[in-house]
C-alpha positions in Angstrom: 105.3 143.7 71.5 103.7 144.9 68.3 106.7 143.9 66.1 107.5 140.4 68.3 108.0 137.9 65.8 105.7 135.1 66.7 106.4 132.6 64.5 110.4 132.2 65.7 109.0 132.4 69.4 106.4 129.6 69.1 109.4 127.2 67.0 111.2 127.4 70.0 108.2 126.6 72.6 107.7 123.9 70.2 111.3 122.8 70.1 111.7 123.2 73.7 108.5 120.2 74.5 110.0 118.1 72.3 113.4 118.7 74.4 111.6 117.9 77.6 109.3 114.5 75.9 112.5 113.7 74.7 114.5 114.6 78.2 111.5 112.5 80.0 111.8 109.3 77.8 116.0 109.2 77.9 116.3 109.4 81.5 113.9 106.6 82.1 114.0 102.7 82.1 111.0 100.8 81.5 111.9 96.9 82.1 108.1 95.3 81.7 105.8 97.3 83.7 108.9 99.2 85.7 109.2 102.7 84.7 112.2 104.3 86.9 112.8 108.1 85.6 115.2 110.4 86.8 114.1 114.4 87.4 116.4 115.4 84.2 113.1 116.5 82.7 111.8 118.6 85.6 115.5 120.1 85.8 114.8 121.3 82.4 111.5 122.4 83.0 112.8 125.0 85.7 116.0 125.9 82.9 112.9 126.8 80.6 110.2 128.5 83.0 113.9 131.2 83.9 115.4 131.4 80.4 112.1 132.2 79.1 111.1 135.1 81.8 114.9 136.6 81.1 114.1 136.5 77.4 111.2 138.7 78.2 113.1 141.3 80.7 115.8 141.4 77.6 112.8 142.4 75.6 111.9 145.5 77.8 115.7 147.1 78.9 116.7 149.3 76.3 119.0 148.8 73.5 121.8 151.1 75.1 122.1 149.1 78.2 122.7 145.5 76.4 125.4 147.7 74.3 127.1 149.3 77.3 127.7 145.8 79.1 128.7 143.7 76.1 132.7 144.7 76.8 132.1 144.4 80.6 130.6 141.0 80.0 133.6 139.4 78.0 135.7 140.4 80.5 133.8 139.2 83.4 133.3 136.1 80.8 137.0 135.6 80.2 137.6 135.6 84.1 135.3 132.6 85.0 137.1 130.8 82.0 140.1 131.3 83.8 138.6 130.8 87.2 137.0 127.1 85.8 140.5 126.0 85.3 141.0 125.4 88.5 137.8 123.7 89.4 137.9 120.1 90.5 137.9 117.9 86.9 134.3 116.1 86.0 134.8 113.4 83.4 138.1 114.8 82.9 137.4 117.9 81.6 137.2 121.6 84.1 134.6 122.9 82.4 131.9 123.5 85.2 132.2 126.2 88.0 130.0 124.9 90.8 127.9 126.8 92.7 125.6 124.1 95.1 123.4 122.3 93.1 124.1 124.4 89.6 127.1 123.7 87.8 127.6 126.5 85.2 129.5 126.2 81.9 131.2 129.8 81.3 132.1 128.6 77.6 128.3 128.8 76.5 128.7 132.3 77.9 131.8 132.8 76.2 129.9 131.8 72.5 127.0 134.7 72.8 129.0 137.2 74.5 132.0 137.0 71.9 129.9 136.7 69.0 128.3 140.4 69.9 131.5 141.2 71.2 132.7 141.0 67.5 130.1 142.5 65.7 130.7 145.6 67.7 134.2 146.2 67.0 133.9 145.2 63.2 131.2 147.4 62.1 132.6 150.6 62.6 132.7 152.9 59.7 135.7 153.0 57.2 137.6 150.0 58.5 140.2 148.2 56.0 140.3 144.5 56.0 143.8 144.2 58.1 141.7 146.0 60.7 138.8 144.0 60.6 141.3 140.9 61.3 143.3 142.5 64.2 140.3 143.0 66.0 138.2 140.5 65.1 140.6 137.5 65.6 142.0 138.1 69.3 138.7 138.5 70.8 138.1 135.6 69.2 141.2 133.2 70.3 141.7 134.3 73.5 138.2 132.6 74.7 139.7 129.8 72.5 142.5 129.3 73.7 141.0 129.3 77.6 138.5 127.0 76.3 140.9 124.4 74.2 142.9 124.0 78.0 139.5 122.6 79.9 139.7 120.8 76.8 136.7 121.8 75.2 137.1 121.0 71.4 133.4 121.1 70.5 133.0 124.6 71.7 136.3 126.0 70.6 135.1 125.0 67.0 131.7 126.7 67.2 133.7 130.1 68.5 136.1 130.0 65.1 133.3 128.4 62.9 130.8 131.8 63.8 134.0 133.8 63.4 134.4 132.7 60.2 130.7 133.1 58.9 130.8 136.8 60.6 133.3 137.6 58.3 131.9 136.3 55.2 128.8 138.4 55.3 131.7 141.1 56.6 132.8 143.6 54.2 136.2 141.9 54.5 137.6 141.5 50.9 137.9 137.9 49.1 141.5 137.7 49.6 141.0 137.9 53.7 139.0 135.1 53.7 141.1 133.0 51.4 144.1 133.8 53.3 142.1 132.7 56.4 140.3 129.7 54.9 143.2 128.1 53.4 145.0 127.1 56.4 141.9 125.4 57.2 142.6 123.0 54.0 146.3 122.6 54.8 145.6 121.0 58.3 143.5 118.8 56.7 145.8 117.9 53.7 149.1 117.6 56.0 148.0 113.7 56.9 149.5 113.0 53.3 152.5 115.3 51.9 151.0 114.5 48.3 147.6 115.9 48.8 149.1 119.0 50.6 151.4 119.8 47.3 148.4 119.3 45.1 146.4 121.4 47.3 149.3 124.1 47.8 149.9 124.4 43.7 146.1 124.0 43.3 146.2 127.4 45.7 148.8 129.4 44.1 146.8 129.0 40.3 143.9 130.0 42.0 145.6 133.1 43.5 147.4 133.7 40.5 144.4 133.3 38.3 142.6 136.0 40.6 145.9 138.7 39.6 146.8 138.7 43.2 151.1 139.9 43.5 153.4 137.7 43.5 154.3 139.0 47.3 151.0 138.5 48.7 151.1 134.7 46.4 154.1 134.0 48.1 152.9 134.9 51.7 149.9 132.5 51.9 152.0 130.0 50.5 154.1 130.5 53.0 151.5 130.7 55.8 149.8 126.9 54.4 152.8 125.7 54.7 153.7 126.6 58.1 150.2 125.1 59.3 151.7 121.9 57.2 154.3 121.6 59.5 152.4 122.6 62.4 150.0 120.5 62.4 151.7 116.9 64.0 152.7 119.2 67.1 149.1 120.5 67.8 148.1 116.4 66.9 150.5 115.1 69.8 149.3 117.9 71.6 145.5 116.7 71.9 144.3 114.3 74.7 144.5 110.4 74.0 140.9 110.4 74.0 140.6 113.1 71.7 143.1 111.8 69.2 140.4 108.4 69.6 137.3 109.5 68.8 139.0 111.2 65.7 140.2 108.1 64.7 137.4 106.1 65.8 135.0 108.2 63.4 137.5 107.5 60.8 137.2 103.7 61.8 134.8 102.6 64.6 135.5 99.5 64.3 139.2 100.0 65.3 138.2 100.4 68.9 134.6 98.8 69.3 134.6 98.5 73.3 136.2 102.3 73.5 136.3 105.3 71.6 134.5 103.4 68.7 131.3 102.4 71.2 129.5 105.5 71.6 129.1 106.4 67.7 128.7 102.2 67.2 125.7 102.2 69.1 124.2 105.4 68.7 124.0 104.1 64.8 122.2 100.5 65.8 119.8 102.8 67.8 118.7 104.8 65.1 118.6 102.2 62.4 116.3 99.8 64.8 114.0 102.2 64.9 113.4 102.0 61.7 110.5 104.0 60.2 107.7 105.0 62.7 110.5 103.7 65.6 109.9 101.4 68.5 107.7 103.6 70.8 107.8 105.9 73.8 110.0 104.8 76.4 110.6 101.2 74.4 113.6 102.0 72.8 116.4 98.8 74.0 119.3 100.2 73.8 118.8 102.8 76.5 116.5 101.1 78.7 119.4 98.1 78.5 121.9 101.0 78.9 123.9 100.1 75.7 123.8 103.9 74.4 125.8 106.4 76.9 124.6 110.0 77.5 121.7 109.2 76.1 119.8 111.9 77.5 122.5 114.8 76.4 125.3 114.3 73.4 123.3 111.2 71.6 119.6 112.1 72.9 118.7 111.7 68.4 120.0 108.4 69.2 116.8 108.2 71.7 114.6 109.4 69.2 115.2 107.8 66.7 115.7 104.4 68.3 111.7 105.6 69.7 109.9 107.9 67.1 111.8 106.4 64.3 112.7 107.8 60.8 109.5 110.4 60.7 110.3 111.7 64.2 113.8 112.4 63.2 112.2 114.1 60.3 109.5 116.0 62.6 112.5 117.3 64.3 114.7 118.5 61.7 111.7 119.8 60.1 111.1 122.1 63.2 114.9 123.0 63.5 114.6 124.3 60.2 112.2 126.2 59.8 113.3 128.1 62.9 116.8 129.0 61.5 115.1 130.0 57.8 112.8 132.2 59.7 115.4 134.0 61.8 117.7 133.4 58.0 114.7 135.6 56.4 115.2 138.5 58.7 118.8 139.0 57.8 118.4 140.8 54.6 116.0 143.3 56.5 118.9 144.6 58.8 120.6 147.9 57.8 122.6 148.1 61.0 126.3 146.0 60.4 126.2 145.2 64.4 122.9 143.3 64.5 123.3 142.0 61.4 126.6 140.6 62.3 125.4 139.1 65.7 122.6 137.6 64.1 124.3 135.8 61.6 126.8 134.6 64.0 124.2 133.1 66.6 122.5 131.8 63.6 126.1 129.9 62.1 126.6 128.9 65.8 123.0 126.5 66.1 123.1 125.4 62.6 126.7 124.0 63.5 125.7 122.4 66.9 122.9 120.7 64.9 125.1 119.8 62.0 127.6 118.0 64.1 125.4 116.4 66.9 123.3 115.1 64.5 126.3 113.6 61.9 128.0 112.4 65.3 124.8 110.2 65.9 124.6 108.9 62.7 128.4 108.5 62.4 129.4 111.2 60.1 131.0 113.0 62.1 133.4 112.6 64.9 132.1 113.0 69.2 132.6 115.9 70.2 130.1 116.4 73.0 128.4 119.4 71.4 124.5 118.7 72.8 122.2 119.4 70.4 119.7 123.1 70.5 116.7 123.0 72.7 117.0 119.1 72.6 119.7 117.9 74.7 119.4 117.9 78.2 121.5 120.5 79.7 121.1 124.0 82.0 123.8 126.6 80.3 123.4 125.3 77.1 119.8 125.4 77.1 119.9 128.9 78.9 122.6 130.8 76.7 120.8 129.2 73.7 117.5 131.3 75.1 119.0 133.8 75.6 120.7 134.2 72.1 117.0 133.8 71.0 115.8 136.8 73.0 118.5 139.1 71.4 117.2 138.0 68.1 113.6 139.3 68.6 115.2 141.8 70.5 116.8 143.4 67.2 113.4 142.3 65.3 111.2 144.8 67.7 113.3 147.8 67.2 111.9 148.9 63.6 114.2 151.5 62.8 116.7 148.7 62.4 115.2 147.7 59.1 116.2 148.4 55.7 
């Protein structure tokens, strides 16, 4: 305990109250002197009081062990994404495997166990860049895929988006990343045939400009292209309700009462707030049950609509100084492995908080990705303690640093 990092473990005690005040006030509805609560808070309580103990067993079993069960775990982690297929649907979605009273999301599993899955394989000595790919990338999709058929969009993204960042601090070669980025663009660009030939000529001068062969030019235009004309089939391919709330962040207004509602009145609960917000347990739009899920996906809503503008701010403050602290240690790692899982548990929170936050203030579309610590929520909450405890894990062992 000599080398525990203190600072990163009391930012997440205090993140973690915050969760439950914020837990407490979303699940209850004060109408005059009637305060009715549900036990979502004291749910969360016990998630904390056993995520926190494991993070201190982690602390004490040796290095070796977690390393011999990582490839054991993502198999035994790919099985229950299989097995959750063919659990009964809840809001028509199979993400849960129930067990009694817990319901257990193997996708949060699938986030920690495939990000150190990954930074395993790809820090071996002496490997080229095609190898790096090869094994990086179907470890990667395969989890995807299983998790893109409960549907699971939200998640999916976080798996490719920490993929991505693991190869960037990778010693993957600038042409890799290109070649993997630039799809990326296309599927963005293919809604209008003009932007996508601007982007694909804006592509090949860059390439060209870099003295990259006319071959290897010729194959990533290619490959853009390809995802150009791939991308209506794996539109038509998404839910209804997905397709929505894409269009519906585009344009709430297009479907108000529908997919437009959630990100309509998770706005007017923030802005009434205002800028010291409307109190504890008097925000109107959840007691009056205008704003849905108000105690997971849109609980900023909640806080904002009740601490206001400098309680949002007290928040983000907190979140960020516990992702620059952990972001400080990085540099100090001489092993690839850690360094690798670090940086991939650290591009997976900053990206939940980037897009639960812009999906309550409307910049971004609903994706029901709850947000760190915050949002009410037993695997999340638990696999997001978890990745915490194999942070200071790496920070005790000393010989790990530069």
């Amino acid at each position: 305990m000599r080398n525990f990092d203190w600072k990163i473990f009391i930012l997440l005690i205090c993140l973690l109250i915050f969760g439950v005040i914020s837990i407490y006030s979303a699940s209850s509805r004060k109408i005059g002197t009637d305060i009715q609560t549900q036990d979502y808070y004291l749910k969360q309580i016990c998630w904390i009081i056993i995520s926190i103990i494991l993070l201190f067993i982690l602390l004490r079993i040796p290095y070796a062990v977690i390393d011999l069960i990582i490839i054991p775990a993502y198999i035994i982690t790919i099985l229950l994404l299989i097995i959750v297929l063919f659990m009964p649907e809840i809001k028509g979605s199979q993400r849960w495997i129930i067990l009694g009273p817990i319901h257990f999301q193997p996708s949060e599993l699938a986030k920690l166990v495939t990000i150190m899955l990954v930074s395993k394989i790809i820090s071996k000595p002496h490997l080229t860049g095609w190898k790096i790919i090869s094994r990086s990338f179907p470890v990667v999709l395969l989890p995807t895929f299983l998790i893109l058929l409960e549907p699971d969009l939200g998640t999916a993204l976080i798996l490719i988006v920490s993929l991505f960042i693991i190869l960037a601090v990778s010693e993957l070669s600038g042409f890799y990343l290109i070649l993997i980025i630039s799809p990326i663009l296309s599927i963005i660009t293919s809604f209008s045939p003009i932007f996508f030939i601007i982007y694909i000529i804006l592509l090949i001068l860059i390439l060209y400009k870099i003295n990259l062969s006319k071959i290897v030019i010729g194959f990533t235009a290619v490959v853009n292209i390809f995802f150009f004309f791939i991308t209506p089939v794996f539109w038509n391919s998404l839910k209804e309700y997905q397709q929505n709330r894409i269009l519906s962040f585009i344009n709430p207004m297009r479907d108000p009462f529908g997919s437009g509602y959630q990100i309509i009145q998770a706005k007017i609960a923030i802005g009434s707030g205002g800028l010291l917000g409307k109190g504890f347990l008097a925000g109107t739009q959840k007691n009056l049950n205008f704003l849905p899920e108000h105690h997971t996906d849109f609980i900023f809503s909640v806080i904002g609509e009740e601490f206001g503008f400098l309680g949002c701010m007290f928040l983000l403050l907190l979140l960020f100084l516990f992702l620059y602290f952990i972001v400080r240690k990085i540099a100090l790692f001489k092993r690839k492995e850690y360094k690798y899982t670090v940086v991939g548990i650290l591009a997976y929170f900053a990206f939940q908080i980037f897009i639960n936050v812009g999906m309550n203030i409307g910049i971004m579309p609903t994706t029901g990705i709850p947000l760190p610590f915050i949002s009410y929520g037993g695997s999340n909450l638990f696999i997001n303690i978890l990745s915490v405890g194999i942070i200071l894990k790496y920070l005790t062992i000393r010989s790990i640093f530069k």
